[in-house]
C-alpha positions as CSV (number, residue, x, y, z in Angstrom):
1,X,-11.7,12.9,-1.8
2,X,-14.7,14.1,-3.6
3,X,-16.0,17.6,-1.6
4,X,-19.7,15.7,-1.2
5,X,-18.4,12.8,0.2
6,X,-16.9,14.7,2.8
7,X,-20.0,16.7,3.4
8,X,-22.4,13.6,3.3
9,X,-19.6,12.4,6.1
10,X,-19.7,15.4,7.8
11,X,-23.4,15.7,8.1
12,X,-23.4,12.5,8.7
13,X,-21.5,12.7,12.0
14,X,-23.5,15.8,13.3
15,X,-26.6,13.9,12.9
16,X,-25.7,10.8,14.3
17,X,-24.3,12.6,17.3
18,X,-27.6,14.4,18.1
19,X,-29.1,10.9,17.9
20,X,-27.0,9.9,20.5
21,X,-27.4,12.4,22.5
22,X,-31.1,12.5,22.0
23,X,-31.2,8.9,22.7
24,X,-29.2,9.7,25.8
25,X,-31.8,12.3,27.0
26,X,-34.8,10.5,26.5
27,X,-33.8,7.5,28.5
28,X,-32.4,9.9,31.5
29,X,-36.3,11.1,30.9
30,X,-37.7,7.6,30.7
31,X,-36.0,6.3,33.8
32,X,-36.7,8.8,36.2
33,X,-40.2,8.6,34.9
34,X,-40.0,4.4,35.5
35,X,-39.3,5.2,39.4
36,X,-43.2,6.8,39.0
37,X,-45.1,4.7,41.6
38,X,-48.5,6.3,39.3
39,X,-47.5,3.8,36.6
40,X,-49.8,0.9,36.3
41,X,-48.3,-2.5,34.8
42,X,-49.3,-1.6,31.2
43,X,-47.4,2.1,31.7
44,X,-44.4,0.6,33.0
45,X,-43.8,-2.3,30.5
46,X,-44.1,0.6,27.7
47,X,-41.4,2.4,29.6
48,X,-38.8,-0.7,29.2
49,X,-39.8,-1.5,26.3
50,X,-38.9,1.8,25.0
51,X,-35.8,2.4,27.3
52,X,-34.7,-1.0,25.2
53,X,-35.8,1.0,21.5
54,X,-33.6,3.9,22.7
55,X,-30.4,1.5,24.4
56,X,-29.9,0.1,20.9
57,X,-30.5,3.7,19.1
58,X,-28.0,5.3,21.3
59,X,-25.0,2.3,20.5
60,X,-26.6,2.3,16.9
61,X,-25.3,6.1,16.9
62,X,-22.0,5.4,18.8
63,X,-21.2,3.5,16.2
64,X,-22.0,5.7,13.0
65,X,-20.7,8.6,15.1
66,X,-17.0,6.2,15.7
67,X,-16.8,5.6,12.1
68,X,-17.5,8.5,10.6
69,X,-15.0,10.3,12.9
70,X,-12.4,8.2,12.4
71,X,-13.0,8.6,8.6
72,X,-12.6,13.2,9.2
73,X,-9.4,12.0,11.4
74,X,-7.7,10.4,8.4
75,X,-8.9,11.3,5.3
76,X,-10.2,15.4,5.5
77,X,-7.4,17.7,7.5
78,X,-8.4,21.2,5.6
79,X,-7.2,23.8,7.4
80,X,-8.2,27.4,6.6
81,X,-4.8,29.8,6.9
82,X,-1.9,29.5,9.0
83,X,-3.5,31.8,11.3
84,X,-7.0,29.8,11.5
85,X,-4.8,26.8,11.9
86,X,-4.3,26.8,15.9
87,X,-7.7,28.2,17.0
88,X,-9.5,25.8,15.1
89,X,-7.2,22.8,16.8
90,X,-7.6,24.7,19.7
91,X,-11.5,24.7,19.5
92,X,-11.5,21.0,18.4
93,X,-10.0,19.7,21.2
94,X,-12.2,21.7,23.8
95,X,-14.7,20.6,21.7
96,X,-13.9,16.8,21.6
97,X,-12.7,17.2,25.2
98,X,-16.4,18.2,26.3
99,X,-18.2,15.8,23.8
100,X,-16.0,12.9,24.8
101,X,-16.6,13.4,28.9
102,X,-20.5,13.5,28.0
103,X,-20.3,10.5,25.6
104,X,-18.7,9.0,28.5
105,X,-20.8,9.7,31.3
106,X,-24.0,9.2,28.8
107,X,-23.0,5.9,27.6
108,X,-22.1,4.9,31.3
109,X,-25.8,6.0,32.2
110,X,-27.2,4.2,29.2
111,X,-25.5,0.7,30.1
112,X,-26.7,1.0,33.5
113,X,-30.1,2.0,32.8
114,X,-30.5,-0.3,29.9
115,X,-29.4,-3.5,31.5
């Protein structure tokens, strides 16, 4: 594999997964600010209409963030030293162990406030 494609990949994946999770704090933001008994008609059909902008953003970037994993999974394994080897895997999984309970929970939040 050609050493830009994986960092066009990997950049790739880092981006789309701060989109997400942008996406994800913006409509926590947006729908507590809905519940705002200030917001006049106009103010309040903004608010869905953008709530519905950022839904589709956030599944948007599930999906780029899915496939761009699943292409590191199979097809760019460099590991740095045998010693390097287990605290990186280590650190991965924590990683993807913390990432993957917020994607959860986030997405959860996003289908309920979307629909």
């Amino acid at each position: 594999m050609k050493p830009w494609l994986i960092l066009i990949n990997d950049f790739a994946h880092d981006l789309f997964t701060g989109l997400w999770f942008g996406s994800f704090v913006t409509m926590f933001i947006l729908h507590r600010k809905a519940g705002d008994p200030a917001l006049d008609g106009g103010q309040f059909a903004l608010m869905n209409e953008l709530v519905g902008v950022f839904f589709w953003l956030t599944f948007v970037s599930l999906g780029c963030i899915i496939m761009t994993g699943v292409f590191r999974f199979f097809y760019y394994r460099t590991w740095d030293g045998a010693g390097m080897k287990d605290i990186k895997k280590r650190l991965l999984i924590i990683k993807h162990a913390v990432l993957g309970s917020s994607f959860l929970i986030g997405t959860g939040f996003v289908l309920a406030w979307g629909l």
